[in-house]
PLY file of the C-alpha trace (Angstrom):
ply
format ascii 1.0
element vertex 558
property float x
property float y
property float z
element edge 557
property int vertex1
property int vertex2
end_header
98.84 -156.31 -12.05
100.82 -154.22 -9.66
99.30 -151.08 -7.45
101.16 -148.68 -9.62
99.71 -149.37 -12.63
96.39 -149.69 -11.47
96.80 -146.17 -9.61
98.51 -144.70 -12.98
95.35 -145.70 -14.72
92.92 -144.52 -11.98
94.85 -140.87 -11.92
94.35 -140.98 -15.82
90.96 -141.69 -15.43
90.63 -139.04 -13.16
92.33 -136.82 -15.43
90.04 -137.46 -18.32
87.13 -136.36 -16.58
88.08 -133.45 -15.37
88.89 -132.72 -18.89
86.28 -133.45 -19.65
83.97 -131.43 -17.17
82.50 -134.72 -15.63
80.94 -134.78 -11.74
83.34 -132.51 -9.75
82.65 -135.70 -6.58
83.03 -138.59 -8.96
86.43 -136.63 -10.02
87.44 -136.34 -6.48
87.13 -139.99 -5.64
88.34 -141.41 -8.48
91.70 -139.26 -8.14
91.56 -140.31 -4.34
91.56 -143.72 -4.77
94.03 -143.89 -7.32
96.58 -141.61 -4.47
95.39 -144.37 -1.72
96.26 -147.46 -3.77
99.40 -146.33 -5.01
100.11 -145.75 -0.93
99.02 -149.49 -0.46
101.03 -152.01 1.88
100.16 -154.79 0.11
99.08 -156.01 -3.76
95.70 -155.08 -4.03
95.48 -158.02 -6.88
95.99 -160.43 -4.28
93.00 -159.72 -2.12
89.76 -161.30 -2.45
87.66 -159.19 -5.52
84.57 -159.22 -3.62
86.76 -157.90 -0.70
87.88 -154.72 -2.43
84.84 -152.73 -1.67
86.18 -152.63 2.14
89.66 -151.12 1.54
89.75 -147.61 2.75
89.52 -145.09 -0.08
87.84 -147.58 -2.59
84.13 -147.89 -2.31
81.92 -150.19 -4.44
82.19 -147.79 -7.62
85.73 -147.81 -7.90
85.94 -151.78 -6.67
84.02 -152.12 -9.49
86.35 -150.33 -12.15
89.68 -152.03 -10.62
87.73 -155.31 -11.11
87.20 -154.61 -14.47
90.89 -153.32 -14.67
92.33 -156.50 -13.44
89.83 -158.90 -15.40
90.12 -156.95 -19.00
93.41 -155.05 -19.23
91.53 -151.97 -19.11
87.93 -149.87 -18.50
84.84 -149.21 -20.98
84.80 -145.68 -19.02
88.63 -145.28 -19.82
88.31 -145.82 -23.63
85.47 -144.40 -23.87
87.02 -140.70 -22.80
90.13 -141.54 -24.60
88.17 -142.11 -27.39
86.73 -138.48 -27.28
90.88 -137.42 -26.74
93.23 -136.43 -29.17
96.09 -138.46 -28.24
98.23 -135.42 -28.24
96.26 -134.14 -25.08
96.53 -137.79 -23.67
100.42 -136.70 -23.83
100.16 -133.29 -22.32
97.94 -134.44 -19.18
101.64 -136.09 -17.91
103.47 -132.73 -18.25
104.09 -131.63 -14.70
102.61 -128.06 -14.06
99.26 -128.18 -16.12
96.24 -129.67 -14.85
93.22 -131.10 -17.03
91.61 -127.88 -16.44
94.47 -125.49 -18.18
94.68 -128.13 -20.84
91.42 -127.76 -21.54
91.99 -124.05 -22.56
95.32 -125.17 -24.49
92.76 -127.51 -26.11
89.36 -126.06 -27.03
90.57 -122.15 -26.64
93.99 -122.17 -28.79
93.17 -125.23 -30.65
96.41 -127.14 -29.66
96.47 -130.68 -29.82
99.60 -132.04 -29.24
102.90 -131.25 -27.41
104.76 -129.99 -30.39
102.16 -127.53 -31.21
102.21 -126.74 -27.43
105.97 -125.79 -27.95
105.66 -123.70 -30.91
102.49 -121.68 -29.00
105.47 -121.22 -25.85
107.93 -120.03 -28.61
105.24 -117.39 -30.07
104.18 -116.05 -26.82
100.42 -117.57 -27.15
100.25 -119.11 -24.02
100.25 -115.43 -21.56
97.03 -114.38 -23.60
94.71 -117.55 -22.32
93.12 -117.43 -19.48
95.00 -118.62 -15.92
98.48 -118.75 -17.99
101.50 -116.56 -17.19
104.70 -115.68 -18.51
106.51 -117.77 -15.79
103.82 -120.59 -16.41
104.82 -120.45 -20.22
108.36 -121.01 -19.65
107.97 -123.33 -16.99
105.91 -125.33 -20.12
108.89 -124.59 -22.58
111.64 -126.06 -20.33
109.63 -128.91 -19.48
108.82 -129.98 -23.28
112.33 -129.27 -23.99
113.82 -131.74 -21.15
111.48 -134.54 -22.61
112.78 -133.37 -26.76
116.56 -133.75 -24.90
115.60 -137.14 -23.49
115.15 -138.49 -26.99
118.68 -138.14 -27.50
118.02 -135.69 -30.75
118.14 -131.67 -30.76
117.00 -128.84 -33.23
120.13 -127.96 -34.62
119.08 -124.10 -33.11
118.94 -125.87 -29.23
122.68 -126.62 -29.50
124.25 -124.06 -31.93
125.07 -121.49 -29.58
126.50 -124.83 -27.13
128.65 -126.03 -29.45
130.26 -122.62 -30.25
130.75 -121.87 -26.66
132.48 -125.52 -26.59
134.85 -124.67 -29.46
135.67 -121.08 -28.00
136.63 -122.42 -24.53
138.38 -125.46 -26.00
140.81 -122.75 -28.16
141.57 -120.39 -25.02
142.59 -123.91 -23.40
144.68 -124.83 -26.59
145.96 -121.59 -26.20
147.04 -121.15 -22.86
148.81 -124.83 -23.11
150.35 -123.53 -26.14
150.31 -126.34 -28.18
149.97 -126.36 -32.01
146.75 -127.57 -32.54
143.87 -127.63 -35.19
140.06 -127.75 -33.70
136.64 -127.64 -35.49
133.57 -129.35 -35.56
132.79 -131.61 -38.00
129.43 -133.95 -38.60
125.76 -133.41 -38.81
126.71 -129.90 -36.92
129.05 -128.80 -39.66
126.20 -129.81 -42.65
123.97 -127.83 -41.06
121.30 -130.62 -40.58
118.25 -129.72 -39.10
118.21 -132.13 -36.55
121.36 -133.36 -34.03
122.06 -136.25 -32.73
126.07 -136.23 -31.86
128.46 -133.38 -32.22
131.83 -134.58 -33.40
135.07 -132.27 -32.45
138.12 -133.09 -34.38
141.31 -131.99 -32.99
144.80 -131.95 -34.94
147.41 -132.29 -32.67
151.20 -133.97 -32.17
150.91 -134.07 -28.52
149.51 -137.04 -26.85
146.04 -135.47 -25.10
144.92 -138.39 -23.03
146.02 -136.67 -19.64
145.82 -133.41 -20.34
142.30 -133.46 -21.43
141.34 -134.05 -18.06
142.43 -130.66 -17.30
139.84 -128.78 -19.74
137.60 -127.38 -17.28
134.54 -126.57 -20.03
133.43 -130.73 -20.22
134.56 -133.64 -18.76
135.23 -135.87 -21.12
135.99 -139.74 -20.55
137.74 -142.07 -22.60
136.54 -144.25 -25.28
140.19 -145.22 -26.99
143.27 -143.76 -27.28
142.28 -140.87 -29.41
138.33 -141.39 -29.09
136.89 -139.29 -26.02
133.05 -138.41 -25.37
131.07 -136.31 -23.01
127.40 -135.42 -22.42
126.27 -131.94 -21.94
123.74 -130.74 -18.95
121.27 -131.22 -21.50
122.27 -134.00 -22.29
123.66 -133.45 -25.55
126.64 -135.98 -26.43
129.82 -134.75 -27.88
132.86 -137.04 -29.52
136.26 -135.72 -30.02
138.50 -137.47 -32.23
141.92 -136.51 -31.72
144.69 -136.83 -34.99
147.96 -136.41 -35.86
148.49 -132.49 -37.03
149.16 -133.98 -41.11
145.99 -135.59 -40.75
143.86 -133.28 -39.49
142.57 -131.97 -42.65
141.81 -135.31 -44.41
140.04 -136.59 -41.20
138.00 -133.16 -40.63
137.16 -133.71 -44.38
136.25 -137.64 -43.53
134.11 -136.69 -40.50
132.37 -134.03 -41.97
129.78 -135.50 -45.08
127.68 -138.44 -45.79
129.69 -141.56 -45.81
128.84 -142.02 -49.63
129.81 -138.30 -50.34
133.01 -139.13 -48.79
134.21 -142.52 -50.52
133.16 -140.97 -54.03
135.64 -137.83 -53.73
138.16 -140.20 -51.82
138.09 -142.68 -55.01
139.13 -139.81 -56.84
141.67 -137.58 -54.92
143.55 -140.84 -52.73
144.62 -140.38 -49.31
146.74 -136.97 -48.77
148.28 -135.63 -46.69
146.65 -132.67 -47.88
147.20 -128.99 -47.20
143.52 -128.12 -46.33
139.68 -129.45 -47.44
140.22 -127.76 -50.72
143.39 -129.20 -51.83
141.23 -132.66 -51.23
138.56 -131.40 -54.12
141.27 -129.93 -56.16
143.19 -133.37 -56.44
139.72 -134.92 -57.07
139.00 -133.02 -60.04
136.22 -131.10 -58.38
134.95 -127.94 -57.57
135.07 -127.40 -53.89
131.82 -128.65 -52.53
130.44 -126.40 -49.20
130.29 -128.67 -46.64
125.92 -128.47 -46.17
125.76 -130.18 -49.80
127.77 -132.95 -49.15
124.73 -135.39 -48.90
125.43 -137.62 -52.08
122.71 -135.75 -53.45
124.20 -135.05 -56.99
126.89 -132.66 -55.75
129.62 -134.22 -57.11
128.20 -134.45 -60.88
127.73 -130.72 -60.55
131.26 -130.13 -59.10
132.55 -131.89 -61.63
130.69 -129.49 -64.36
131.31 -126.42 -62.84
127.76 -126.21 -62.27
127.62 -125.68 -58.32
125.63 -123.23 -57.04
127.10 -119.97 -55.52
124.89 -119.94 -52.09
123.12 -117.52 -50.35
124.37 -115.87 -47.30
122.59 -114.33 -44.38
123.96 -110.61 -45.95
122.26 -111.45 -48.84
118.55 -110.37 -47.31
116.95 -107.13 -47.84
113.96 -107.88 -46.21
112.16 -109.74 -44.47
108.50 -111.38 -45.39
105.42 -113.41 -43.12
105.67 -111.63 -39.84
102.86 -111.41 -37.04
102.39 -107.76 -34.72
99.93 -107.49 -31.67
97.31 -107.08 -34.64
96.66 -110.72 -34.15
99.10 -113.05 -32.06
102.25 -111.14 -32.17
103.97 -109.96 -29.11
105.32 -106.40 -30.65
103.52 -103.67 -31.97
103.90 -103.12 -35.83
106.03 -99.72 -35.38
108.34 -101.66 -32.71
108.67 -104.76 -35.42
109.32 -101.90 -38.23
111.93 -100.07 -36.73
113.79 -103.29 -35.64
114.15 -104.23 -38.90
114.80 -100.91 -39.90
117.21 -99.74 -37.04
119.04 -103.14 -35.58
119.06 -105.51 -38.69
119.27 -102.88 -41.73
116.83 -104.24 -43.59
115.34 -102.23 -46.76
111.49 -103.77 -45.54
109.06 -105.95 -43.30
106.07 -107.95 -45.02
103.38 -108.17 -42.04
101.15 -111.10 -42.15
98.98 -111.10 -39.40
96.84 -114.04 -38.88
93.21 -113.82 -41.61
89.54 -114.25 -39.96
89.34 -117.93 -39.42
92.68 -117.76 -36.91
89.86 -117.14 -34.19
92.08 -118.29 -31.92
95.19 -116.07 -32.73
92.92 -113.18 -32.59
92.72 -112.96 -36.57
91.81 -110.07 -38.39
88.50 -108.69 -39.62
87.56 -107.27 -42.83
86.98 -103.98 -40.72
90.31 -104.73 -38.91
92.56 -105.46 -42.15
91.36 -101.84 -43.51
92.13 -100.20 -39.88
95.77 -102.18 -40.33
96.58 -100.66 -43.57
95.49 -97.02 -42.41
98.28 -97.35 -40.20
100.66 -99.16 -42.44
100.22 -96.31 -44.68
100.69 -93.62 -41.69
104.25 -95.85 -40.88
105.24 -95.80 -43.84
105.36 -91.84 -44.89
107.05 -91.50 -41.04
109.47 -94.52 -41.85
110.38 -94.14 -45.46
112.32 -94.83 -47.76
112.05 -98.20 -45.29
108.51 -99.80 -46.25
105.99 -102.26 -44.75
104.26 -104.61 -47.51
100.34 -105.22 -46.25
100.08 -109.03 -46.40
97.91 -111.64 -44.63
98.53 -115.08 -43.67
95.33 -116.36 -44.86
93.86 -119.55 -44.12
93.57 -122.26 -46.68
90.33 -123.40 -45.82
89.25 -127.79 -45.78
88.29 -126.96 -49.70
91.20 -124.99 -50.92
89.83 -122.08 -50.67
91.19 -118.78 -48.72
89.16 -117.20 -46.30
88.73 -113.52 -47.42
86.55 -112.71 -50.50
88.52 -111.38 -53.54
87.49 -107.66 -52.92
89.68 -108.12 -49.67
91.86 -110.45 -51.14
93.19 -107.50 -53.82
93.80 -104.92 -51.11
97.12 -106.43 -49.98
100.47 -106.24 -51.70
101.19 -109.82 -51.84
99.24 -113.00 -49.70
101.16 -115.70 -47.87
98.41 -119.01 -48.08
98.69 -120.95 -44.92
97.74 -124.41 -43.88
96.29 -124.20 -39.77
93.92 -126.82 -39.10
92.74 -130.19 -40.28
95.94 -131.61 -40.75
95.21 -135.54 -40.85
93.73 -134.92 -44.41
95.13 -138.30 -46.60
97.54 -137.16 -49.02
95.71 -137.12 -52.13
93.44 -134.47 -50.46
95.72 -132.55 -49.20
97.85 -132.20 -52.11
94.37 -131.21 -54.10
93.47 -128.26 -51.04
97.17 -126.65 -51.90
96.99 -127.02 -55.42
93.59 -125.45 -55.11
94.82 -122.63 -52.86
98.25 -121.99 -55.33
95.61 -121.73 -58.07
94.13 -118.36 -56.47
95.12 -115.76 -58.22
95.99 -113.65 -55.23
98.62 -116.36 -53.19
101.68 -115.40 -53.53
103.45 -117.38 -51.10
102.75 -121.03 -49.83
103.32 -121.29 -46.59
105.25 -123.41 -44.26
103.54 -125.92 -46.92
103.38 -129.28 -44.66
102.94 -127.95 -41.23
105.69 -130.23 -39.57
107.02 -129.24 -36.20
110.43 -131.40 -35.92
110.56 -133.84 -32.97
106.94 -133.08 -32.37
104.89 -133.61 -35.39
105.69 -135.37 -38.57
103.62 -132.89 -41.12
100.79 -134.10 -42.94
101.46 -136.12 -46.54
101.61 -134.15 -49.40
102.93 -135.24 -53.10
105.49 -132.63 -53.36
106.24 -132.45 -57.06
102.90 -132.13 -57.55
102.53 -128.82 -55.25
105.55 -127.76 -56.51
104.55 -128.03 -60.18
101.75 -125.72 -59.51
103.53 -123.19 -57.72
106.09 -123.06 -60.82
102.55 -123.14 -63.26
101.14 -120.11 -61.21
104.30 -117.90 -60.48
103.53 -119.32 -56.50
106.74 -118.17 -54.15
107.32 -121.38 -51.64
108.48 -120.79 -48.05
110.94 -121.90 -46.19
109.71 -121.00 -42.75
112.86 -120.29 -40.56
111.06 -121.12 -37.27
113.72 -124.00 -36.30
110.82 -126.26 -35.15
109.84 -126.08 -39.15
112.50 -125.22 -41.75
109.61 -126.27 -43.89
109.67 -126.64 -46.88
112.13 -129.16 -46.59
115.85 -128.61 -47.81
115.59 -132.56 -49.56
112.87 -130.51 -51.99
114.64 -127.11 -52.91
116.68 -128.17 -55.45
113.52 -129.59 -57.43
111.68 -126.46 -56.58
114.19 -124.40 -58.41
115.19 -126.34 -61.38
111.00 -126.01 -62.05
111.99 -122.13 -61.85
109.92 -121.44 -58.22
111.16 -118.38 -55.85
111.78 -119.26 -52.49
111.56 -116.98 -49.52
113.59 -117.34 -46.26
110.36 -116.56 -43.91
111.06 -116.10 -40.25
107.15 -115.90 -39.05
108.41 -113.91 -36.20
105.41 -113.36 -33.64
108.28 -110.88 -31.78
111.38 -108.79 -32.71
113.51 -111.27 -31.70
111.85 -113.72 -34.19
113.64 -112.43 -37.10
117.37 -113.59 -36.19
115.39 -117.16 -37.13
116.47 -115.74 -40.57
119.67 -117.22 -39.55
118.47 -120.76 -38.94
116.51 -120.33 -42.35
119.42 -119.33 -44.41
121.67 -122.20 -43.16
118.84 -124.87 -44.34
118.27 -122.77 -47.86
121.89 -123.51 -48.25
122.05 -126.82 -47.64
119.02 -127.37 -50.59
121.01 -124.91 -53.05
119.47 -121.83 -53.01
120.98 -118.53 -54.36
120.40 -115.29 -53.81
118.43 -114.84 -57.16
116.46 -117.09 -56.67
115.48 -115.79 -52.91
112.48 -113.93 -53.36
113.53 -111.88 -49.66
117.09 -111.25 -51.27
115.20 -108.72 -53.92
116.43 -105.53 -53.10
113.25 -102.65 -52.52
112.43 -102.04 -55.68
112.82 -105.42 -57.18
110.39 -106.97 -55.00
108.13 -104.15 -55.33
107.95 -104.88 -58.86
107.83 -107.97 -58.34
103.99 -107.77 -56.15
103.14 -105.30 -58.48
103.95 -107.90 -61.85
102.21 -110.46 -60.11
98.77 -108.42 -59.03
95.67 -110.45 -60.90
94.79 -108.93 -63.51
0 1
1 2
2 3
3 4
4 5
5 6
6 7
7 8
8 9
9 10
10 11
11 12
12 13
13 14
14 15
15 16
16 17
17 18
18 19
19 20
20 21
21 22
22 23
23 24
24 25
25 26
26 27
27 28
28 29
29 30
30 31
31 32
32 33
33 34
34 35
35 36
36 37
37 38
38 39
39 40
40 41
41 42
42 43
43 44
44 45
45 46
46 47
47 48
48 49
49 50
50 51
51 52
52 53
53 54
54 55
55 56
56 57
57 58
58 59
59 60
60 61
61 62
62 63
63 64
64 65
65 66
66 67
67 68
68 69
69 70
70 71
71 72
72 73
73 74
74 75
75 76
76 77
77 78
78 79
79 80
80 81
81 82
82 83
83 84
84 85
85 86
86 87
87 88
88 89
89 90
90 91
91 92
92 93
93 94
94 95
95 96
96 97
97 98
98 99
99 100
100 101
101 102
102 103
103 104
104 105
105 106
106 107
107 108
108 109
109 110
110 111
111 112
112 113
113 114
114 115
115 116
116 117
117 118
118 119
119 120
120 121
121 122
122 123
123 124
124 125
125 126
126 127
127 128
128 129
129 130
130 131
131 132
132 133
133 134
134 135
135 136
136 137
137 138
138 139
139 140
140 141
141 142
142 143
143 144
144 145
145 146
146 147
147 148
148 149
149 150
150 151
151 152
152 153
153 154
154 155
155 156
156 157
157 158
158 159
159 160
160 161
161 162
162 163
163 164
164 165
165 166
166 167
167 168
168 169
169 170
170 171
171 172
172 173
173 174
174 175
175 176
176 177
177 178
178 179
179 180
180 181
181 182
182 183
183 184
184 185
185 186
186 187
187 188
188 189
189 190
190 191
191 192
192 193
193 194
194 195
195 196
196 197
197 198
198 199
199 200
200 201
201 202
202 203
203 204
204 205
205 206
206 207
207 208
208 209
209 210
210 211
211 212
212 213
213 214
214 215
215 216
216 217
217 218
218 219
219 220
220 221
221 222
222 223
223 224
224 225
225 226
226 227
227 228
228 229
229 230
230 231
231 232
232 233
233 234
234 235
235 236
236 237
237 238
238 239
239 240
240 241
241 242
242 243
243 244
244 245
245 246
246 247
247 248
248 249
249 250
250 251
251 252
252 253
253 254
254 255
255 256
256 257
257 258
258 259
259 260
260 261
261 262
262 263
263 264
264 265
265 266
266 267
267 268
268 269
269 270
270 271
271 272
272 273
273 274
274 275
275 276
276 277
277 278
278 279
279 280
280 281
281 282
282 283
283 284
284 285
285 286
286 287
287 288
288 289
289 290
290 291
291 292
292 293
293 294
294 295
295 296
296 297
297 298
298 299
299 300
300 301
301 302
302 303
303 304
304 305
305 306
306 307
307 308
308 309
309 310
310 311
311 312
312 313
313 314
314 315
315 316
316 317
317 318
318 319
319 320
320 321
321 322
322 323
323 324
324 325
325 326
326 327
327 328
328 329
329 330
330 331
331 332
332 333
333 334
334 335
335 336
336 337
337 338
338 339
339 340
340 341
341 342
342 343
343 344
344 345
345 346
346 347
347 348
348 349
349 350
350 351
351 352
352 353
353 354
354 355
355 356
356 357
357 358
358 359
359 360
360 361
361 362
362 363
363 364
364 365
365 366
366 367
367 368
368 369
369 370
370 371
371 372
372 373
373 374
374 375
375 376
376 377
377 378
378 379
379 380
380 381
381 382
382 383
383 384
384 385
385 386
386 387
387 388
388 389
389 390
390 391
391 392
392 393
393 394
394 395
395 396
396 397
397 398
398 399
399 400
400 401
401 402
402 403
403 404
404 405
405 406
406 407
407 408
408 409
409 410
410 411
411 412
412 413
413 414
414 415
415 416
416 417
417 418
418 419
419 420
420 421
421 422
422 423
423 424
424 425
425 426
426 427
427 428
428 429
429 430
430 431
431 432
432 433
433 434
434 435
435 436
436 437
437 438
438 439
439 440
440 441
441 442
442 443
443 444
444 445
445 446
446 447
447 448
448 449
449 450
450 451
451 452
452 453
453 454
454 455
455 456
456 457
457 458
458 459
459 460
460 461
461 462
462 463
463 464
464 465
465 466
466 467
467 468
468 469
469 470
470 471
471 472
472 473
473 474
474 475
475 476
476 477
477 478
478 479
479 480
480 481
481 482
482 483
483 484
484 485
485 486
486 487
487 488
488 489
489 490
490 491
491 492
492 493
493 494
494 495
495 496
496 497
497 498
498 499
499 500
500 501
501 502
502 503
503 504
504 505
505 506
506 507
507 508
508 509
509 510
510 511
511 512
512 513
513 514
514 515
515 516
516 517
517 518
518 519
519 520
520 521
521 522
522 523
523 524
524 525
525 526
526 527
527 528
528 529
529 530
530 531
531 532
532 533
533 534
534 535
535 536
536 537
537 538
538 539
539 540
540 541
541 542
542 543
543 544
544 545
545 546
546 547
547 548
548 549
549 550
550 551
551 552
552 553
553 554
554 555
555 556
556 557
């Protein structure tokens, strides 16, 4: 064994038990030694074991562990501490910028356990409120986790949207400017709206020959691959292909280059090979329906195309209002007036559902019975100075280990409509946790599940659920599902609306914004609603005022 390793596993050693609040002078020398043998001329391996003990910086303590080190692959002490270690905290003790002591708060304080959920607290603002954290601290964090999502090679589609329009606009000035004739969009993943992005693909219809030129396009470099194949990386290190075409074939290529390779061969088996006049001419000669270009997935679109039976999909326009939202009652960053009148004033919206965080979100400063009736004092004050905008009084409430939520009914009844929630225990096997939302769907007072497996893409996979089953009950008891627009969870996911609404179940386009700027997630939500199918009617946000209001007011218990 080299000195690096055996100083990597000293420093993590040392890291542990600070974590873990060990002997502040044990700390010290561990963390010592490992700096001293990293600094080593020679192999330590090679020397004599009983000679270790003599090296400066070692001792006989920690002789003793890098004997065990080099003799067993490892140390009891080690595993033991790692044992007591989520590994998700193992992870964040190599993030530059936190020690084991701030991870500790991340840990025990805010009840994070792994880097993902680290990211998400970043994105909501959590981290300022803990002790020794800071606004620059939090970003710091953000831009860190973000550099190690990039080095992965994959992207939330919401990291690179704004990118690859930027990309496209500067590519058309160029166009421009050169005054050539030239067709340019983006085609892929990006164009389907997936949630996740590997490899932006540019197609550009042209008759001019752009090897040369492209080298003068000052937005990207981009290198070579074949004649009409070029590729580029981003600063972030995002990877772009343009594939360049003759100008008659742009449309069949964009077409080609745009869905799932299946999607493709099945309408190309029935329409031939062009030239065609645009995308729609290529459905038209197919015998189809034109298909939007986030359901082409091989996913039964083309049976409905061919029936007329596509469905018209919702639009971002198509919201009146916007549902699960957090204020500086619990862990939001704006007060509830400043998230009203945002909605209200900058995005037109007809109302704002406020959710704050219920009494068992300890650690997102969750509310009180006494502080849930002191909320809806002042949600009834806002909403005589407001009107005829109005705020709905709902709760994010816990769904407890046993299905149950964590307000008694007489609380439970006070709100307009309940959002059930999923926030801790999360490794439950999935026959459990199916049975803890069915349980919690069966309330008579949830109204909405919420982001129903708690997945935060590229971080955490979401526990196991048996989704017809969940979504069988929400259809059996009237139970809205979420799609929560937070681009780290578009959950529930797009591969299960279309089931959720031939069983007749609402979805709502949630952004849980913890800030104003939170609810242009709506966006990000709408994009993934389309790509499962959903329509307006059958958005449960997309009600206008009174509709929903009727709609709480149908579903009270009875």
């Amino acid at each position: 064994m080299e000195n690096k390793p055996i100083a990597r596993t000293l420093r993590l050693l040392s890291q542990l038990m600070e974590l873990h609040e060990e002997n502040p002078f044990k700390i010290k020398s561990v963390a010592n030694a490992a700096f001293k043998i990293d600094k080593l001329p020679f192999a330590i391996a090679q020397k004599p074991l009983d000679e270790l003990d003599k090296i400066d910086g070692i001792g006989k303590s920690i002789a003793g562990k890098v004997i065990e080190l080099l003799q067993t692959g490892t140390m009891q002490e080690l595993e033991t501490l790692l044992a007591q270690t989520p590994p998700g905290i193992v992870e964040m003790l190599g993030i530059k910028g936190i020690g084991p002591k701030k991870i500790g708060i991340i840990w025990h304080e805010l009840q994070i356990e792994n880097v993902g959920e680290l990211y998400y607290a970043c994105n909501e603002n959590r981290l300022i409120e803990a002790k020794g954290f800071g606004l620059k601290t939090q970003e710091e964090i953000k831009k860190i986790i973000e550099f190690k999502m990039a080095a992965s090679g994959k992207f939330l589609y919401a990291q690179v949207e704004a990118t690859v329009n930027q990309l496209l606009a500067d590519m058309a000035v160029w166009l421009n400017k050169a005054d050539h004739h030239a067709l340019l969009s983006v085609a892929g993943d990006f164009r389907r709206c997936c949630e996740i992005i590997e490899e932006v693909v540019l197609v550009l219809g042209s008759d001019v020959i752009f090897g040369e030129q492209l080298a003068a396009f000052e937005g990207q470099a981009f290198a070579a691959v074949s004649d009409n194949v070029f590729s580029a990386t981003t600063e972030a290190g995002l990877h772009i292909r343009l594939e360049i075409v003759a100008l008659e074939d742009f449309y069949l290529q964009y077409f080609k280059l745009t869905g799932n390779e299946n999607h493709v061969k099945a309408v190309l088996e029935l329409a031939g090979n062009g030239p065609f006049a645009d995308e729609k001419a290529i459905y038209a000669k197919a015998g189809l329906d034109f298909i939007e270009p986030e359901l082409r997935e091989d996913l039964g679109e083309i049976a409905l195309a061919q029936k007329h039976q596509l469905p018209q999909l919702i639009e971002y326009k198509d919201l009146k209002g916007t549902l699960h939202n957090h204020s500086d009652w619990s862990d939001g960053v704006h007060t509830l007036e400043e998230m009203a009148r945002y909605c209200k004033e900058n995005l037109g919206l007809s109302y704002l559902g406020i959710c704050d965080h219920s009494k068992s979100a300890f650690y997102a400063k969750g509310l009180s019975e006494e502080r849930v009736w002191a909320q809806h004092r002042q949600i009834d004050e806002l909403n005589q100075k407001l009107a005829p905008f109005k705020i709905f009084k709902g709760i994010e409430s816990d769904i407890l280990n046993d299905g149950s939520l964590d307000y008694s009914d007489d609380i439970l009844k006070t709100f307009d409509f309940i959002v059930a929630s999923v926030h801790s225990n999360l490794r439950m096997d999935r026959d459990k946790a199916t049975a803890r939302l069915i349980k919690a769907i069966e309330n008579p007072y949830t109204t909405i599940l919420g982001h129903p497996t708690g997945r935060l893409l590229l971080s955490r996979k979401g526990y196991e659920i048996d989704y017809q089953k969940v979504i069988d009950a929400c259809a059996a008891n009237q139970v809205a599902i979420e799609i929560n627009a937070n681009p780290l969870r578009l959950d529930l996911d797009w591969r299960w609306h279309r089931y959720a609404l031939e069983k007749g179940v609402l979805l709502c386009i949630n952004p849980d914004a913890h800030r104003k700027e939170g609810f242009h997630d709506m966006h990000f939500g709408t994009l993934i609603a389309r790509k499962g199918g959903l329509t307006a009617a059958n958005c449960l946000n997309a009600f206008s005022l009174e509709q929903i209001t009727a709609y709480f007011e149908q579903n009270e218990p009875k």
